[in-house]
Structure formats: C-alpha cells, structure tokens
C-alpha positions as CSV (number, residue, x, y, z in Angstrom):
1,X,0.0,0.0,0.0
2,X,1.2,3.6,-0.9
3,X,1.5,5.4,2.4
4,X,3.7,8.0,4.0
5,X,7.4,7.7,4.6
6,X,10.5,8.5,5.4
7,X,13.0,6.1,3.6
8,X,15.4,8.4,1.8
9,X,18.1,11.1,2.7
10,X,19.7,14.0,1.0
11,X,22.7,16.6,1.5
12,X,21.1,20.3,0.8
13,X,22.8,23.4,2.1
14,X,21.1,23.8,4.6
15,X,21.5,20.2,5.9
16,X,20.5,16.6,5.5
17,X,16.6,16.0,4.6
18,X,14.6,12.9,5.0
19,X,12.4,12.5,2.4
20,X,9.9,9.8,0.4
21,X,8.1,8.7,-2.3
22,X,5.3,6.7,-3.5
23,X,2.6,5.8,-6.3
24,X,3.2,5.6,-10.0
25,X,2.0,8.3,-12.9
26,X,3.1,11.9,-13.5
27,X,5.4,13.6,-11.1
28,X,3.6,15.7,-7.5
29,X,5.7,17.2,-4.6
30,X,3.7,18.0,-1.5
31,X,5.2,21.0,0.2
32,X,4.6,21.5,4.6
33,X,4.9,24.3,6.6
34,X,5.2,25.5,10.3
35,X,5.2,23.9,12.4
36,X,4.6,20.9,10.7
37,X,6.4,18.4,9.0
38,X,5.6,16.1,6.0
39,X,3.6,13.9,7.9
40,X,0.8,16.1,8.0
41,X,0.6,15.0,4.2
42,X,0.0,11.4,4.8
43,X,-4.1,11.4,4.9
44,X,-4.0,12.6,1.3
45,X,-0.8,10.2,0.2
46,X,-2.9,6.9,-0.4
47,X,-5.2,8.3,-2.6
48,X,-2.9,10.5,-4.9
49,X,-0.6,7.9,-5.3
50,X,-3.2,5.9,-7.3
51,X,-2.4,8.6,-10.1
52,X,0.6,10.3,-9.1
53,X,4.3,9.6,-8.0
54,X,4.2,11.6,-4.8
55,X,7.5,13.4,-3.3
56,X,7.7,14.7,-0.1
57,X,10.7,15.7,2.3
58,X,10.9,17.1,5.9
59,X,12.2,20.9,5.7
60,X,15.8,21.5,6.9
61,X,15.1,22.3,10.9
62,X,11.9,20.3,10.8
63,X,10.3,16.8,11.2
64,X,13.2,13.9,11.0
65,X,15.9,16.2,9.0
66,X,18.8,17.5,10.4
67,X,18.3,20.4,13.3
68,X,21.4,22.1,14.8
69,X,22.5,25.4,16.3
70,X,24.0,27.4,13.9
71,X,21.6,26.4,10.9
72,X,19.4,29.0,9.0
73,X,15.8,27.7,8.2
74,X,14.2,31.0,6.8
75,X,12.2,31.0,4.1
76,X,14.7,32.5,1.6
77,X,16.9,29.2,2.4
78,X,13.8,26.9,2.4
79,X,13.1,28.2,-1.3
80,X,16.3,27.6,-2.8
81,X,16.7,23.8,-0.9
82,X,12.7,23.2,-2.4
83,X,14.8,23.9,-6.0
84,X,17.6,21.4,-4.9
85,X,15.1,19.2,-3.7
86,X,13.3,19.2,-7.4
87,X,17.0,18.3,-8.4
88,X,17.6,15.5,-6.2
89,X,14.7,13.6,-7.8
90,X,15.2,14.5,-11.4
91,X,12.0,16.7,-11.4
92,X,11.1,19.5,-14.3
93,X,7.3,20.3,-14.7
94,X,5.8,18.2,-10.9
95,X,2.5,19.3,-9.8
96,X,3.0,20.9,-5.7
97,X,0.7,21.1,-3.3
98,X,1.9,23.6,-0.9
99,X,0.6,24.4,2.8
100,X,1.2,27.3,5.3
101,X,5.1,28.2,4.9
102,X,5.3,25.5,1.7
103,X,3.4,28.5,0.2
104,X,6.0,30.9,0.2
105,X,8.8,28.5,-0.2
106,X,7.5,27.1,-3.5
107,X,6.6,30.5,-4.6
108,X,10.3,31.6,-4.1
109,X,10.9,28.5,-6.6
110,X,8.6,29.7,-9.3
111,X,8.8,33.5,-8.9
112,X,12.4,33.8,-7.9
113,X,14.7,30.5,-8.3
114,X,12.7,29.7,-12.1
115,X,11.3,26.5,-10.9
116,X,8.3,25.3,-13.4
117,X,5.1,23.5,-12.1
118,X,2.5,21.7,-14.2
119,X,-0.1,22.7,-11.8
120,X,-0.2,24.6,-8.6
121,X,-2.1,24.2,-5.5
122,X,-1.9,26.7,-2.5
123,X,-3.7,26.1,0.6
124,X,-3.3,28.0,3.6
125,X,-0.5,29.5,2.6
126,X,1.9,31.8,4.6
127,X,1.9,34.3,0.8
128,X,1.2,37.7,1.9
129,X,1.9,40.3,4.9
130,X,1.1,40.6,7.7
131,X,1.4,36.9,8.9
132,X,2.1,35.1,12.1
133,X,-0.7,35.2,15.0
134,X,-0.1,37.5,18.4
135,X,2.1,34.2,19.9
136,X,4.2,33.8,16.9
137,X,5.1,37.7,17.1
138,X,5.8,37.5,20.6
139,X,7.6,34.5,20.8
140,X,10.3,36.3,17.7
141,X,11.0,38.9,20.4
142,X,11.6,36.5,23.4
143,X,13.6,33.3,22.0
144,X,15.7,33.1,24.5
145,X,13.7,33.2,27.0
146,X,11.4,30.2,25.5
147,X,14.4,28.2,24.8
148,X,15.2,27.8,28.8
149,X,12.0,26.8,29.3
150,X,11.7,23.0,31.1
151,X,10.4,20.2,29.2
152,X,6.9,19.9,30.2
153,X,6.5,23.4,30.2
154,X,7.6,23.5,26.1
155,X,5.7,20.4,25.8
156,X,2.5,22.3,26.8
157,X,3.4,25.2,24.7
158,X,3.9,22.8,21.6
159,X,0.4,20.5,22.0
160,X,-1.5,24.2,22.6
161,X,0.1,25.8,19.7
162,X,-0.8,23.0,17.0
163,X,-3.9,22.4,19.0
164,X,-4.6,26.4,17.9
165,X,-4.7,25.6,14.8
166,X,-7.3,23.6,13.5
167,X,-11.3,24.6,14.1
168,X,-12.4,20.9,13.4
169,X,-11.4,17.4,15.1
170,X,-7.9,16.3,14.5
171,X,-7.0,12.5,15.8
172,X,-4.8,12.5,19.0
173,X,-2.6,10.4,17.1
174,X,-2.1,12.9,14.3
175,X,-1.1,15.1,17.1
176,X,1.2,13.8,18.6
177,X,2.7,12.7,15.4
178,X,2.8,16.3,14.5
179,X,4.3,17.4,18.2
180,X,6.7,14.9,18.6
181,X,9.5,16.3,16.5
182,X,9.8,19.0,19.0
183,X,10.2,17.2,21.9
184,X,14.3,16.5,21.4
185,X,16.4,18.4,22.4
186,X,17.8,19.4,19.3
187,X,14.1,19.9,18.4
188,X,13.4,21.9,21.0
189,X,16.1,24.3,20.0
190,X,14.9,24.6,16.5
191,X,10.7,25.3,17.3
192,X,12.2,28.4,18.9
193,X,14.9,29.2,16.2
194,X,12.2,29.2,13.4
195,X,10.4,32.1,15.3
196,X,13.8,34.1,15.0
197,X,14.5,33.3,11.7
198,X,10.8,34.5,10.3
199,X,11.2,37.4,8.4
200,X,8.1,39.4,6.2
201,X,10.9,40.5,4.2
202,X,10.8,37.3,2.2
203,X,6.9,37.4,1.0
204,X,7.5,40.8,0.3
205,X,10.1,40.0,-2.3
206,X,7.5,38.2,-4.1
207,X,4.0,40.1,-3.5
208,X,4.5,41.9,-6.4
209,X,5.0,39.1,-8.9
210,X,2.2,36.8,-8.1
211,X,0.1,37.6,-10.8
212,X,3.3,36.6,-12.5
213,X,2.8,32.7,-12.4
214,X,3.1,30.2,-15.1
215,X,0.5,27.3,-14.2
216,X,-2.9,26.6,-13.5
217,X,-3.2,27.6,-9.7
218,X,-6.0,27.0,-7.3
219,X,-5.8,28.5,-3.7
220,X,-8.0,26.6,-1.2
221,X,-8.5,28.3,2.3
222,X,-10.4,27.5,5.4
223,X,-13.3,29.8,6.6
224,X,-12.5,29.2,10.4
225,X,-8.5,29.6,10.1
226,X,-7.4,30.8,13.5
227,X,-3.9,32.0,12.3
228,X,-4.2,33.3,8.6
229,X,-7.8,34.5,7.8
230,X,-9.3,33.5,4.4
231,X,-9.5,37.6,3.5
232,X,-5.8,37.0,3.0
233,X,-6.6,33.9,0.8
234,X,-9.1,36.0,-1.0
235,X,-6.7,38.6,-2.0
236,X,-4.0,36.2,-2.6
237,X,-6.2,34.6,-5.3
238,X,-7.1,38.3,-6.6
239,X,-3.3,39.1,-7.1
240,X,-2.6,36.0,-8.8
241,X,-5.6,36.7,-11.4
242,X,-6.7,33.2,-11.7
243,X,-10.7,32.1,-11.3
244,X,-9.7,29.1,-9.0
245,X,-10.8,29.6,-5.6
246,X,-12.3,27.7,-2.9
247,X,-13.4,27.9,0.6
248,X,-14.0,25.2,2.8
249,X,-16.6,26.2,5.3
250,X,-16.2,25.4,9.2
251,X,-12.1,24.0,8.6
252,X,-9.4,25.2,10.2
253,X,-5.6,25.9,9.0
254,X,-4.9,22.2,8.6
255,X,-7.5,21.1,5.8
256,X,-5.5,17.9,5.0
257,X,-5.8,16.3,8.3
258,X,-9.1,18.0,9.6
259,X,-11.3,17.2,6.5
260,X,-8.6,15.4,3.7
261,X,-11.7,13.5,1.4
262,X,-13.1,17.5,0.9
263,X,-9.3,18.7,0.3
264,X,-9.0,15.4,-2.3
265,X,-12.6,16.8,-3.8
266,X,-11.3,20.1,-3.7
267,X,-8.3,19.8,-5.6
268,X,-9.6,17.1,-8.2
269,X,-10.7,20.1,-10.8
270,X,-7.5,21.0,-11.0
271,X,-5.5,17.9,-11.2
C-alpha cells in the first residue's frame, strides 16, 4: 500500500533532509509548513498515489531532518533547498501542493529561483503580509527566553500551539505525530529558532510578482482559520488573477488532516 514515509536522505545546504516517495503516474511534490512536518501530508498520500508519483521531504530544521544550532531555516533558504530538492529527484514540470510556509517556499521557486510547475495548489499558505498570530510575534521577540523553558512546560506550549490551529477534530494520534519532533532536544532548539529566523521581508520579495505565475493555480483556504484569515486567501487569489478559488466552510488551517476527502474533492478540478 502507498503510504507515507521517510526512507530516503539528502545533502542540501542547509543540511540533511529525510524525504519519500510513492505511487506511479506523472510527477507531485507536497510541500509543509510550520510547524509541521511532512507527515501532515499522509491522509492525502494513499489516494494520490493511485495517479501520481508523490514526493515529499521534511524541511531543513523540521520533522526527522537534520536540526542544529548554527543552521538557517528562513524561508529564503527553504526556497532555494525546495529547487535542490526538485534536483535530487530529477523533477522538471511536478505538480505541488503547498501548505502554510510550503506556500511561500514554492513560490520563491517559481517566482524567484525559475522552478516550473504543471499545476499549482496553495492552501493555507503563509503568501502575503502581515502573517504570524499574536504568539508567533511574541515569541520572535523573546527566543531566548522560551528556549530555557523546562520540558513539560515547552511540551505544553507545543500541543497548545498546534492544538490552535485547527477549528475541526484532528485525531490525538495525528497530534502527537505532529508534536513529537519537537520534543528533542535538538528539536526543541529549533521550534524556537524558526520564530527568530521568520522574516516578512521574504513574502514581500514576491508580493509583487504573483500575478506573474506560469500554471494553472487553485488557492484553497479555510473559513475558520485561526492564524491566517481567508481575506488574505481572498486577496491572494485576486493578485494571482486566476478564477480558482475555494473555501471550505467550518475547517481550520490544517485542511489535510481536519477534513482530507473534501481537500482530495477540492483539488480534483485542477489535477
């Protein structure tokens, strides 16, 4: 059975990534964000692996790729490993899906790096400023702080962050599948780096160009997002000048796990 994975490893400069595959058919890369990890795909992998060879890799800081101390995770550095990453596997046209921060790191690869996509799916996406909720803000101010915090304390913080965002029911297991990662040590270190290391300055260098894109797009937002509200999702999809938008009443910032047969309905027009 086509399921989710972790079985393969590559060098980029910004560190080793785990990374996996499945399915046969035309090429699709599947694209997280913060402060997720590829897993957070693997609802939607069985079923788009009937058509698809689907590629997906942890991020650099995130997940089960490397994490260490001196190592710069922004989203300018996600955008050029997301090209290497197309590299590795020998990709020229895929198909992405992109989610939260997977927005603006495959948008960097389009817009800025030259990357070419068949077809292009945004959902969620961290796109356009202002983004990042109250804690997020606060947290970018305080990092050191937050990184001396005891375990159970960043524990907490973890499980009530990602608990934040959905607006539907999420399984406990996908939880704490999605928390886990952060619990290390050396993940512990990097949840509070990637605060740090967020930056507006890197949507803004592509704000201006997404109307610029080269591929059939469709932007897919939930009406109950806590942390990016679907008015950004609405302008988004006006910028990029494209009649391919949907909301998805009553779900939350993490479509693909809160409600992944309507995200697999959603995206089936376009794929």
């Amino acid at each position: 059975m086509s399921e989710w994975n972790l079985a393969d490893e590559y060098q980029t400069s910004a560190g080793k990534v785990a990374a996996g595959k499945c399915g046969q058919g035309p090429d699709l890369v599947l694209a997280h964000g913060w402060p997720w990890s590829s897993y957070s795909w693997h609802r939607l992998i069985p079923t788009l692996a009937l058509r698809y060879t689907v590629h997906w890799y942890d991020m650099p800081g995130y997940g089960k790729s490397e994490k260490h101390s001196d190592q710069r995770t922004s989203l300018d550095v996600q955008g050029a490993v997301f090209v290497e990453m197309l590299s590795h596997w020998g990709l020229n046209r895929p198909t992405v899906i992109a989610h939260d921060f997977g927005g603006a790191t495959t948008l960097r690869a389009h817009l800025l790096h030259g990357s070419d996509f068949e077809r292009y799916v945004l959902m969620n996406v961290v796109a356009m400023r202002p983004w990042g909720s109250g804690f997020f803000d606060h947290v970018g101010k305080h990092v050191e702080a937050f990184q001396g915090l005891p375990h159970h304390i960043h524990q907490a913080i973890v499980e009530a962050y990602i608990r934040g965002a959905v607006a539907s029911d999420v399984s406990q297991a996908d939880l704490e599948q999605l928390v886990a990662p952060w619990l290390t040590e050396e993940g512990s270190r990097s949840f509070y780096r990637q605060f740090a290391q967020a930056d507006e300055k890197y949507t803004a260098e592509i704000e201006p160009l997404f109307g610029q894109i080269r591929c059939p797009t469709k932007v897919i937002w939930g009406t109950k997002d806590p942390w990016i509200p679907i008015e950004r999702g609405e302008a988004l999809h006006d910028l990029i000048g494209q009649n391919r938008f949907e909301a998805m009443k009553d779900v939350g910032h993490l479509p693909q796990l809160e409600v992944p047969d309507r995200v697999l309905k959603a995206i089936s027009d376009l794929l």
